[in-house]
N, C-alpha and C positions, 0 to 999 in steps of 0.2 A: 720309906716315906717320912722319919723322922726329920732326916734333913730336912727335905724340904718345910716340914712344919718351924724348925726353929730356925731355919734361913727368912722366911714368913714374920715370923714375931718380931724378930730384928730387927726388919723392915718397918713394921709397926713401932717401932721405939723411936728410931731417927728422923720421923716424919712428924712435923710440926709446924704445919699450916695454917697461916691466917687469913681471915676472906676482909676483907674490908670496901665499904662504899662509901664513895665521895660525888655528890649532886651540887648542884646549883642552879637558882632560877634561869638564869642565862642561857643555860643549855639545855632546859626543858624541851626544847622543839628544836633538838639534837638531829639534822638532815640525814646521820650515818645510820642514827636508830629507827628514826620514826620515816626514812626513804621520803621525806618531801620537807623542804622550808616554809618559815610561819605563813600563812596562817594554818594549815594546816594539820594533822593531828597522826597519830600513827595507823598505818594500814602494812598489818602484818600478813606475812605470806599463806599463815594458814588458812586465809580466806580465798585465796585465789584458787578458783576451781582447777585452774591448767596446773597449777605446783601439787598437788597431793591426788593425782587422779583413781588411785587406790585407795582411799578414804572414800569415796563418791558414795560408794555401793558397798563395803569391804563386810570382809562375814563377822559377823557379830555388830557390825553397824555404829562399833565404838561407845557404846554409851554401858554402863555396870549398875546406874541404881536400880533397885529394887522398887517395885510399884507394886501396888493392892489391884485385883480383878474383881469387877463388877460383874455380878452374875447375868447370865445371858438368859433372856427371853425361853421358857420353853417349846415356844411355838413358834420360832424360829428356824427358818429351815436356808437353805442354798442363797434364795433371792429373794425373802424377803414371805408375803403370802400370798403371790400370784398362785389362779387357781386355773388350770386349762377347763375350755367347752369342750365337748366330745357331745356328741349328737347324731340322730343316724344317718345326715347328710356328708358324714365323715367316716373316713376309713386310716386306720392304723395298722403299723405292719403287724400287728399282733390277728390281726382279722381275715388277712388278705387271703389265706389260708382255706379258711373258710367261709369265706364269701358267698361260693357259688352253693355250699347247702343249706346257708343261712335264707337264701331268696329260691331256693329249689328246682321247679324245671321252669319257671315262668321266662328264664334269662338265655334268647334264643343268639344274639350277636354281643362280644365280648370286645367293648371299645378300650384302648388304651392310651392315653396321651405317652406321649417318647419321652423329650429330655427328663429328667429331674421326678420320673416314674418308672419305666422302664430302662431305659439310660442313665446311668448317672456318670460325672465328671470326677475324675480326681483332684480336680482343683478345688478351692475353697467357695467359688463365685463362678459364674459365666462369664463376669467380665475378665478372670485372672487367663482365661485360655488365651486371651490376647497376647497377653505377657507371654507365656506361651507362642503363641504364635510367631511372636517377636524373634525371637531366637534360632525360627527355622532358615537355613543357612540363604536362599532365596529371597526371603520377607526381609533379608538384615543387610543382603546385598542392596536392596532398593530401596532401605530407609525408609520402611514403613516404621512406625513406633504404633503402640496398643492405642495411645490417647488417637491419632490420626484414625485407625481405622474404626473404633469406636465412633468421632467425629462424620468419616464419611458414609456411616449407615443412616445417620441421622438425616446426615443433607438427602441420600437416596430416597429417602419414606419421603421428603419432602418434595423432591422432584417428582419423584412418581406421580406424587398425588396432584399437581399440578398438572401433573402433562393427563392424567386422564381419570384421578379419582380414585383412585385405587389403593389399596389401604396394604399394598403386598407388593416386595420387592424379591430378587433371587440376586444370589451370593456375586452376579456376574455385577449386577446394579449396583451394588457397595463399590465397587474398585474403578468404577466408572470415574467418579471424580477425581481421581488419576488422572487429569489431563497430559500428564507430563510424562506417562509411561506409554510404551506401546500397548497395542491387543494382545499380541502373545505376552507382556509382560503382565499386564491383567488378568491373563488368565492361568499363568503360575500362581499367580497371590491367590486366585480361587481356588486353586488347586492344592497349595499349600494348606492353608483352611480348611481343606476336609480332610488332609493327611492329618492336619494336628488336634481337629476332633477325635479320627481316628484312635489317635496316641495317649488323647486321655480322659477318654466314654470308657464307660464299661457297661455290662448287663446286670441287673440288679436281680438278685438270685430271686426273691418272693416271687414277683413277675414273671421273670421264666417258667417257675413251676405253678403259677396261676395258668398261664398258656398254654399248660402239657394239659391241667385238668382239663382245662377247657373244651379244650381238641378230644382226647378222652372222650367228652362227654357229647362228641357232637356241636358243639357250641362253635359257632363261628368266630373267627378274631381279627381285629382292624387294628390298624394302631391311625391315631388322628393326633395332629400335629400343627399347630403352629409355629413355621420354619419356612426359611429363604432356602434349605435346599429343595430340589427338585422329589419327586417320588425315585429313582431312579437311584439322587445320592443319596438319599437317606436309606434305601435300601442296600447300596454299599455298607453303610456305617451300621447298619445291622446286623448283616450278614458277619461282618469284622467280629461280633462282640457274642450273636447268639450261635448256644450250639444250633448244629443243621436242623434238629428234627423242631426247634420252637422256631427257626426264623419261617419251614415251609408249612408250619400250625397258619403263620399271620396270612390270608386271603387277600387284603388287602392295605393298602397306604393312602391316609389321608392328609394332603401336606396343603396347608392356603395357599400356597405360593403358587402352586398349581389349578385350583380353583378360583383363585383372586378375591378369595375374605376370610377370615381369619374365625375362628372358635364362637367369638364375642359378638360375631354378626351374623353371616348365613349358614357358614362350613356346616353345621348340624343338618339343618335343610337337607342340603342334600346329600349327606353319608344318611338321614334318615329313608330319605328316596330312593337311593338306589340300592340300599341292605333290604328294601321291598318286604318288611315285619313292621308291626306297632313301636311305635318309639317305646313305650313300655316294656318291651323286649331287649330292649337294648340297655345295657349295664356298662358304664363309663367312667374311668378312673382316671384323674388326673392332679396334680398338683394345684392348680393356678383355683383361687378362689368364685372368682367371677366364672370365667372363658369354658372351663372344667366342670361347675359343680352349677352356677346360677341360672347360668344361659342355658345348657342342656335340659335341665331339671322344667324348666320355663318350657317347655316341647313335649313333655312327659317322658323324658328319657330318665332310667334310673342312674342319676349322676350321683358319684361320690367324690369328696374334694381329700386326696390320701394328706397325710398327716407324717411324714417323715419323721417329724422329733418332736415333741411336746414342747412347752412355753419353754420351760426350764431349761432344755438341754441347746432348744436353739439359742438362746440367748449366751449360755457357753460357748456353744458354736462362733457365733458375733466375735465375742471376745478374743476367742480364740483364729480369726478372722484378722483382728486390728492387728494381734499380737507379731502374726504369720507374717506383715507388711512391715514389721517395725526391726524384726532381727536383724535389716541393713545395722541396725546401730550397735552392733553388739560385733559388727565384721569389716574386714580392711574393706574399704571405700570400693564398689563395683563401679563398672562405664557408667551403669545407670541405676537409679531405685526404683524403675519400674520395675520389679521381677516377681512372676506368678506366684501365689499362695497357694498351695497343697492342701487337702484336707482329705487321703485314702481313706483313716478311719469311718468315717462319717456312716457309711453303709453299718457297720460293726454295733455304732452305737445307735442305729434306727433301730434294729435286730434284737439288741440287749435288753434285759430286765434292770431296768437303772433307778427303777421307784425304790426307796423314797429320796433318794440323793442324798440319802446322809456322807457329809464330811468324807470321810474314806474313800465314797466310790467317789465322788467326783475328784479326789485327790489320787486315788490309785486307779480306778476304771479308766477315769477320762483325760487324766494328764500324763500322769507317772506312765504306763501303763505301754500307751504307743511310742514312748521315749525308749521304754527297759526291750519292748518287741523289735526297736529300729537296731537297736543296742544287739541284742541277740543274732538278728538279721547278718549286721556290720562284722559281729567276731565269727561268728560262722563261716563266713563267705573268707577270713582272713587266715582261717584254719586251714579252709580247706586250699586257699591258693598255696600256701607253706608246706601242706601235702602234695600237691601235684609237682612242687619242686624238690619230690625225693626226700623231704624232713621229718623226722620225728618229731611231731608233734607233741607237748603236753601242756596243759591251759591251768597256769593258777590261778584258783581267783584270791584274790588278797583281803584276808579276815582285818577289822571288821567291816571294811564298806561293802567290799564288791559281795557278800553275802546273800544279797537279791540280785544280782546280776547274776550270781551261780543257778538261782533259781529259775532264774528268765528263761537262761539259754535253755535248760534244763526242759521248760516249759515247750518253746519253741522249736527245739532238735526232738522232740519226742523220747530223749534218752540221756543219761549223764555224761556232762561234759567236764572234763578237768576234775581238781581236786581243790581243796579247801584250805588255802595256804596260810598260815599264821607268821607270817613278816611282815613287818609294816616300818616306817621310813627310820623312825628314832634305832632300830634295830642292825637295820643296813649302813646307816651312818656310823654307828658305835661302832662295827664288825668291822671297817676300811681301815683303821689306822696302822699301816703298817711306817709308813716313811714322815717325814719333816711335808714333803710337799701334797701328804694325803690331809696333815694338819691344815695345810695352807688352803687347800683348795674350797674344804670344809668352811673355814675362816672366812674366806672371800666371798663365799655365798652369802653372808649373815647382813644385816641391813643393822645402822649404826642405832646405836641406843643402849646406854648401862642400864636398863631396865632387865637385860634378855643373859647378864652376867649369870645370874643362877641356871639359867637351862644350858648356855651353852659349855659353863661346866657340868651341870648334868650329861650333855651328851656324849663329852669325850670323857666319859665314866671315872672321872675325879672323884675321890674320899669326900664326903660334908665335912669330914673337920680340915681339908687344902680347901676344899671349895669354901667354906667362910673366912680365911684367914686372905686368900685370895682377892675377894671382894671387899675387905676389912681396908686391906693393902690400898688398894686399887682406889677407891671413895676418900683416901687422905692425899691422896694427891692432886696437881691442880688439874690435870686432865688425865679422870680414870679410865676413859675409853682405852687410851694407848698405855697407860699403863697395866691394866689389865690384858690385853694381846702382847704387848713385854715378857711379861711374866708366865703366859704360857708356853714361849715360843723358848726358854730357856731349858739348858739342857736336859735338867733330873725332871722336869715338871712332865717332856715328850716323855723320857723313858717307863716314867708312870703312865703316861697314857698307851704307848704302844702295848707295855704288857696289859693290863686290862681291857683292850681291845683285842690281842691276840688271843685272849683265855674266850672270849666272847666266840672269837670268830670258829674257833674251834669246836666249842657249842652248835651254832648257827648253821656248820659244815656238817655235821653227824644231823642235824633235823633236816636238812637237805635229801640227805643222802640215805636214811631211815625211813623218814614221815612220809615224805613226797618222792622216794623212791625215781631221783635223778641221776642220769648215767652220763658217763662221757657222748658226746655228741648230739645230744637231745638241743631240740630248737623249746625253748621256753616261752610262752607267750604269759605276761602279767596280765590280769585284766582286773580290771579296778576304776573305780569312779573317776580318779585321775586328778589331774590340774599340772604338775609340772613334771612328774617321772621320778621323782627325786630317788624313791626306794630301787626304781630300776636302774636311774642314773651309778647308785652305789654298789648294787649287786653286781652290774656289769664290772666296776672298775677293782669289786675283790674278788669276785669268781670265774669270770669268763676266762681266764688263762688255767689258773687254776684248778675246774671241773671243766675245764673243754667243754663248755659248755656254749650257745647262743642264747641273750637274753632278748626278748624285745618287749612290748607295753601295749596293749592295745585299749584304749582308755575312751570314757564314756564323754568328758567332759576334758579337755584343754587346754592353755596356754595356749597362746597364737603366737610365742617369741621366735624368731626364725633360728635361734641356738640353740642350742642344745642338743638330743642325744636325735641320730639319723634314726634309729630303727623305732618310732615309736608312733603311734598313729592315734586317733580320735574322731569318733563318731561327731562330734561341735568340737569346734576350735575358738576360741573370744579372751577379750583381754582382758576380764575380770572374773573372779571366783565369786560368783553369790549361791552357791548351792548346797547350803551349809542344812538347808531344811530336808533338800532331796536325799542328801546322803545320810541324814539321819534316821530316814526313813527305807533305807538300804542296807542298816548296817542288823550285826546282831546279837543276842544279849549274853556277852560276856565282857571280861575287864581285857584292855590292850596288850599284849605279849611282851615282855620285858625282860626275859631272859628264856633259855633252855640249860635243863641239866645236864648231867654229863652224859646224858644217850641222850641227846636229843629231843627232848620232851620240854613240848612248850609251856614257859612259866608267867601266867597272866594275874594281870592286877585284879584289883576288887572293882567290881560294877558301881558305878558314881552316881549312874541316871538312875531316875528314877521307873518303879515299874509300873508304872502310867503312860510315862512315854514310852516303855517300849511293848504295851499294850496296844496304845495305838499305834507303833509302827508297825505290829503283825498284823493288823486288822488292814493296813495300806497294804501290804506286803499281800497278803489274800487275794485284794481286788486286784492289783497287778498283774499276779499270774492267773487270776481269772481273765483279766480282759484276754492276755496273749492266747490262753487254749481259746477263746472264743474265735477272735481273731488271726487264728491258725485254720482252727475249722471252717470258719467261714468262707476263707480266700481260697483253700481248697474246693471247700464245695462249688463255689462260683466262676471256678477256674481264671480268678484274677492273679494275676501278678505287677507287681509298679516297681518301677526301678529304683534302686537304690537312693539317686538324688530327690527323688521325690520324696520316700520315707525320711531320709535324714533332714531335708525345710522340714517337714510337720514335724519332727522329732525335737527339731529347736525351736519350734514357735511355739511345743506344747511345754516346752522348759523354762522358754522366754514368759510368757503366758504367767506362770505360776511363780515366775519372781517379782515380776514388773505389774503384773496386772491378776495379783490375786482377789479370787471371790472374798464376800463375808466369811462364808461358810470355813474358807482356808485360814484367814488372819483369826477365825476363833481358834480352830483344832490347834495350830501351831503355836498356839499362846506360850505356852509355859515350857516348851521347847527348850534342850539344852544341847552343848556339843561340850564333848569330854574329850581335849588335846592330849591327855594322857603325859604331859611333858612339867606343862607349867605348875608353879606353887599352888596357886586357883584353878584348879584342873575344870572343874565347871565354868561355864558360861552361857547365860541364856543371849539366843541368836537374836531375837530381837524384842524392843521393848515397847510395845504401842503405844502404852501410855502416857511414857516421856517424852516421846517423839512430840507432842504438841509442843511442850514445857521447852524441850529444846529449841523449836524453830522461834519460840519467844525470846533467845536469848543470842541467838547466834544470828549472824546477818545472809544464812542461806541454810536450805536443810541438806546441801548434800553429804555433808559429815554423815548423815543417817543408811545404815542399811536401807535396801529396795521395800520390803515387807514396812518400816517404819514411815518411808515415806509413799508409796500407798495406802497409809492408812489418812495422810492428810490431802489427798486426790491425787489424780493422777494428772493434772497439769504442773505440780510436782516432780514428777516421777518422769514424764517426759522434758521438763526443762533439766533434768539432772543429765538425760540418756543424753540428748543433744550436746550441750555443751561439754560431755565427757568424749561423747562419740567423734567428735569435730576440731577437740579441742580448742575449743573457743575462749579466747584471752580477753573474756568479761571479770570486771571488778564489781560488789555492791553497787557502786553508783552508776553501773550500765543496766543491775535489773531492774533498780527503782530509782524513783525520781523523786519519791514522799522522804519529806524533813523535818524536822519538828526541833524547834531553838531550843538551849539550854542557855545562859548568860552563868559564867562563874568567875571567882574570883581566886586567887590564891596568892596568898600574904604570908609575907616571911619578917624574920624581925627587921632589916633595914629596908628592903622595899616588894611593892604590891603589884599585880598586873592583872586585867582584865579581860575575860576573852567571852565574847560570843561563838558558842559551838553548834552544831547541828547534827542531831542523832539522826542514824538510818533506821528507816522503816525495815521491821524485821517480817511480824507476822501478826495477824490480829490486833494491828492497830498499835505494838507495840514497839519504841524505838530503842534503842542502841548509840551510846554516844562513851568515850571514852577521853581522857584527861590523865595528865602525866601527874605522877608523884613524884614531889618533892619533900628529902627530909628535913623536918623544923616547920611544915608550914603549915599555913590552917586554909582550908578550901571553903569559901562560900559558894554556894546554888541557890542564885535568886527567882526560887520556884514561883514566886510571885507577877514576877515581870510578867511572863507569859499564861499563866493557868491560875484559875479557880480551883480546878479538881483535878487532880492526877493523881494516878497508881505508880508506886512504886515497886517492879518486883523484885531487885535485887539493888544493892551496890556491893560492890569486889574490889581487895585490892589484888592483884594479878602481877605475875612477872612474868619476861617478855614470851615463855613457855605456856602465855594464859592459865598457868594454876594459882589457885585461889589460895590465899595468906589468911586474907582477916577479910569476914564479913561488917560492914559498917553500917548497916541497916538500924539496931537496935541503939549503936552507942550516938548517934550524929543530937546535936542541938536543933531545936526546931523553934524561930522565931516567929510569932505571928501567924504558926500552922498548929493547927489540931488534926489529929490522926487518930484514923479507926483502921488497925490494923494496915494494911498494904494501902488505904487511900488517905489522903493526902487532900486537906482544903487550907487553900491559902485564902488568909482573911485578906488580904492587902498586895499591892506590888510591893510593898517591901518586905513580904514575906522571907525569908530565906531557912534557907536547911545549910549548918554547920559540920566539915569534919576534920577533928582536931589531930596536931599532929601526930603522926606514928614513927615509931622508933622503929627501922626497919637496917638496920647499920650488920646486922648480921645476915642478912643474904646481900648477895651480889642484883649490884643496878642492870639494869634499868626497871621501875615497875610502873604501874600506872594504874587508876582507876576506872570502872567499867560498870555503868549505871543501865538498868533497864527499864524504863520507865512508860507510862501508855496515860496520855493525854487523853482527858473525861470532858472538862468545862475548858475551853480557852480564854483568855479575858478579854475580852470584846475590845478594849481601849487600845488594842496595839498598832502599833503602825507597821508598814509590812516591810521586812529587813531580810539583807541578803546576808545569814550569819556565814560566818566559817565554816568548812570541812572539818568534819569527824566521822566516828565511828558508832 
């Protein structure tokens, strides 16, 4: 290693660089720099949404200051302080139970409303079963779409009712307005429609075992129904979903469609008539507020109106509803964006003890929770295909993330799965270097930027006293990027690296082959939070020859890139990482693995987070595998199963949900949140910043620079103009979101001549604009804050280089004529107000720079006349 250290110094002796800049007014409004001639002003690419689409949403949201937290409300809870009615004309599934010894023997006939009581859907909605329906191979052949048949139920109620008064259509009536198909083609599409209710009704377990007591006890049972099917199909669609002994409990079916009036009008009438008992006898459960609980009740029937989910959870529900509809944007472009919204849990969470909704459960019960169950579901099913094809199966899960993924599956299979593997990606890339083109491939992976020169000599396990001479080296020449990859790519510099990556891998091979007890021929499955494979990417290309080994990946979360490694699979697939809060909530509390001894014994760093956060990640971690044994036992008990497409939508809409569209309750918990890359200098970073997130969208002329959690905290019309325009890649500039402008008039004078510009700031946010102007050296800039304003704020002036970082603040030093100032505002006594700033001597950095004003107009001076200024910024 000496050489190279004094090959290095030498380097550093013969390097004697000078930077020098040369400006001139004439070239101020340079077409090469600023991409447009006069009048016009600079519009650089970092504003263009289409050029940085990995900035949009990107984890940690880019932003590093530090902000102060205002203490939260104690009496604050999920949403705010809605308080649910509960009364005894309602029933909860906590009741349903014991319903019948709460009213005694008085309760002779046991009515039941069907869909969304007894029935329920796995869809999110009734209307998504359309979406559904859509897709059946029949309905797609003939070009039905969901919005049509939606439409032609409508037109049917209204024809019916015309043609004879009748407030009640059957499923053959809807397909009528089908003029343009035949009869039998009509009567597939009806048929189709009950296959695909069929497909995704289930029997709601309380219910069924309400129906067993019933019968038990004598008690007769009905189900009543308002439904276009027949009594006949609806008695198909029962028989589908109940076991035999509750469907032959039900004596009867009462459907309007067969009587011709529905709940809300007579249908009581006469289920009271012919059940031949006092309406008082009769005990009635149903959804529907009115039809269910008013109307009956109105007859003397004992009507109860059930209560599926409280205020609180439905309204999670909702969101988690819009959420389920919006993941088109997070995936390659489908035929179409009608497609059904899933919601299996729903039942799970009627069922649940979910009071009080503190933070956690609704972060691990109700989001996390069916993600980690779909997650378990997904690698199970992938084990076991891998075993039936003759494989040795063994499942790592990879410390620190997949840590509650170990627990899930765990949770889920009833029994331990895999083992608890300590490799992670900085480790597998060290451990590869055996060749020049293991360097190179390494190399080409890395995204351009001398920022990232210390980790990537960190990774290919370089000495700190080559690694600073290195970068010493590299930063005096006029372009360090390549001279830094020069300098690695030389001979003694690889042979250093190959042997301390071979001393590594040697390590890495005995923890293999000890810890995790790997043999020749064993099929490996990773399983880990995922995003790109990288650590399996590297594993495969240093061991798979070498331990005969098969690696593959089976990961929770994605990359959608179509390259990369064949054997590697994902529960969500998307183009973006924002799951920096989920996986910090998965991981567990120890410092990153960074080396092993010479048996194999892994050697981790010091724990950075703090144990706050990872109090509350156990306390998430709790509720998770609470929900999943809930939601194990459940679907068992109720003998539901949904197929896999179905769990994995909800799986990403409850992910989608919780990045794009978090609650209060979440943007508090996650407040102070940290992610520990275990690589860089600043090894801490908090994921997101709520507080600056206003401060920033004041300063910048769009918030998508902002993580999802930051920009939900400024609304979510925000948050969907970021998904859209990322998701569609829409080649909008500033001046396509807004049309609001606000004049600056300035001047800039140099010693032999002057020139004049009227400019126009963009509207940023709150009123405040954005307007930018070239710097010249020598010159002095007037802003005749007068011309247009009485009153303005001023929040910032900057002088900036074309990299937008900030040189000199010019806020405190500027001349102020004819203005008095109280802090950040700004009263101009006169139009001839003006604010001066004098030249800078700016000869030791490299041109081009320019100034960057933030300013928000209070008073306008009434006397102006209305002018079309110039373009800016």
């Amino acid at each position: 290693m000496e050489p190279i250290l004094e090959r290095l110094a030498a380097k550093m002796k013969q390097n004697n660089i000078g930077q020098s800049e040369s400006s001139s007014m004439e070239h101020m409004f340079d077409s090469d720099f600023y991409g447009e001639s006069v009048p016009q002003l600079p519009r650089d690419e970092v504003y263009q949404f289409i050029g940085h689409p990995d900035r949009m949403f990107s984890a940690g949201g880019g932003l590093a200051e530090k902000t102060s937290q205002p203490q939260k409300p104690n009496d604050r809870q999920l949403w705010g302080g809605m308080r649910d009615t509960h009364h005894n004309a309602q029933i909860t599934v906590n009741n349903i139970a014991n319903i019948l010894d709460d009213l005694g023997d008085s309760v002779k006939v046991l009515s039941l409303d069907c869909f969304d009581t007894l029935l329920w859907r796995k869809t999110a909605t009734p209307e998504d079963v359309f979406a559904v329906l859509a897709d059946n191979p029949v309905v797609r052949s003939l070009g039905v779409t969901p919005h049509q048949r939606i439409s032609a139920a409508a037109r049917a109620y209204r024809a019916k009712r015309l043609e004879n008064g009748s407030r009640e259509i059957d499923i053959r009536d809807i397909y009528r307005p089908f003029a343009s198909l035949s009869g039998e083609e009509r009567e597939l599409l009806a048929e189709a429609e009950i296959q695909t209710e069929m497909n995704v009704c289930f029997a709601f377990a309380p219910y069924v075992e309400l129906i067993r007591l019933a019968h038990n006890r004598g008690i007769k049972v009905i189900i009543v129904s308002d439904t276009y099917l027949h009594e006949d199909q609806l008695r198909r669609l029962l028989a589908r979903h109940l076991p035999p002994d509750a469907l032959q409990a039900i004596s009867k079916i009462y459907c309007s469609v067969d009587h011709g009036t529905p709940k809300s009008h007579a249908l009581f009438h006469i289920v009271i008539r012919q059940c031949g008992v006092l309406a008082s006898k009769i005990l009635h459960i149903g959804d529907n507020l009115v039809s269910d609980a008013q109307v009956p009740r109105k007859l003397g029937v004992r009507a109860l109106q059930f209560l599926p989910f409280d205020r609180k959870l439905a309204d999670f529900l909702r969101l988690q509803h819009a959420a389920s509809s919006l993941i088109v944007l997070e995936q390659a472009a489908p035929d179409t964006v009608v497609m059904p919204c899933y919601s299996p849990f729903r039942p799970v969470f009627s069922v649940a003890d979910l009071q009080p909704y503190a933070p956690e459960t609704v972060i691990g019960y109700m989001s996390f929770g069916p993600v980690l169950y779909t997650y378990a579901r997904f690698l199970m099913d992938e084990v076991e295909a891998l075993e039936r094809q003759g494989k040795r199966v063994k499942v790592l899960f990879l410390l620190r993330d997949a840590y509650l993924l170990s627990a899930a599956c765990e949770a889920y299979a009833r029994r331990s799965v895999g083992k608890l593997a300590r490799i992670r990606g900085f480790v597998a890339i060290a451990a590869s270097f055996k060749t020049r083109a293991d360097v190179e491939y390494y190399l080409s992976g890395i995204k351009s930027g001398i920022e990232s020169f210390y980790l990537i000599a960190k990774q290919l396990l370089l000495p700190s006293e080559v690694t600073e001479l290195l970068i010493r080296v590299a930063h005096q020449s006029v372009d360090p990027e390549t001279t830094f990859y020069q300098l690695l790519r030389e001979d003694d510099m690889l042979e250093l690296i190959f042997q301390k990556s071979s001393a590594l891998r040697s390590r890495l091979m005995q923890y293999m082959s000890k810890e995790l007890e790997l043999e020749e021929g064993d099929t490996i499955v990773l399983a880990d939070t995922g995003w790109s494979g990288r650590t399996q990417d590297y594993l495969v290309r240093t061991f798979k020859d070498e331990l005969k080994i098969d690696i593959s990946g089976r990961y929770l979360v994605a990359s959608d890139e179509s390259y990369g490694l064949s054997n590697k699979k994902a529960l969500i697939t998307t183009s973006s990482w924002n799951y920096d809060l989920f996986e910090q909530c998965c991981t567990i509390k120890e410092g990153s693995v960074v080396d092993y001894d010479m048996d194999g014994k892994p050697l981790l760093e010091d724990i950075e987070l703090s144990e706050k956060q990872y109090e509350k990640a156990v306390n998430v971690q709790a509720e998770c595998v609470r929900f999943i044994n809930d939601a194990v036992a459940f679907f068992a008990r109720s003998g539901v199963t949904h197929d896999y497409a179905i769990l994995q939508r909800a799986a990403h809409a409850a992910l989608f949900r919780h990045v794009y569209m978090p609650v209060e309750a979440e943007l508090e918990f996650f407040r102070d949140f940290q992610h520990d890359d275990g690589v860089g200098l600043d090894r801490k970073e908090t994921i997101y910043h709520q507080e600056s997130a206003l401060k920033t969208v004041r300063r910048l002329p769009s918030p998508y620079r902002l993580g999802p959690y930051e920009t939900r905290s400024l609304g979510l019309d925000f948050t969907f103009s970021a998904l859209v325009q990322k998701r569609f890649k829409l080649n909008l500039s500033e001046e396509d979101m807004n049309a609001r402008f606000s004049p600056l008039k300035i001047s800039i004078e140099g010693a032999q001549e002057s020139k004049e510009f009227l400019l126009r700031g963009h509207h940023l946010h709150d009123g405040y604009f954005s307007v930018l102007f070239p710097y010249v050296s020598g010159t002095w800039v007037k802003m005749f804050l007068g011309a247009h304003y009485e009153w303005l704020q001023i929040e910032d002036i900057e002088l900036l280089n074309k990299a937008r970082c900030g040189f000199k603040n010019l806020l405190g030093s500027m001349n102020l004529n004819e203005i008095t100032q109280q802090g950040e505002i700004y009263h101009c006594l006169s139009r001839a107000s003006v604010a001066i700033i004098h030249p800078i001597d700016c000869r030791q950095f490299q041109a081009p720079h320019y100034y960057h004003m933030i300013f928000r107009p209070l008073v306008s001076r009434a006397s102006d006349q209305p002018r079309r200024p110039a373009a800016s910024q």
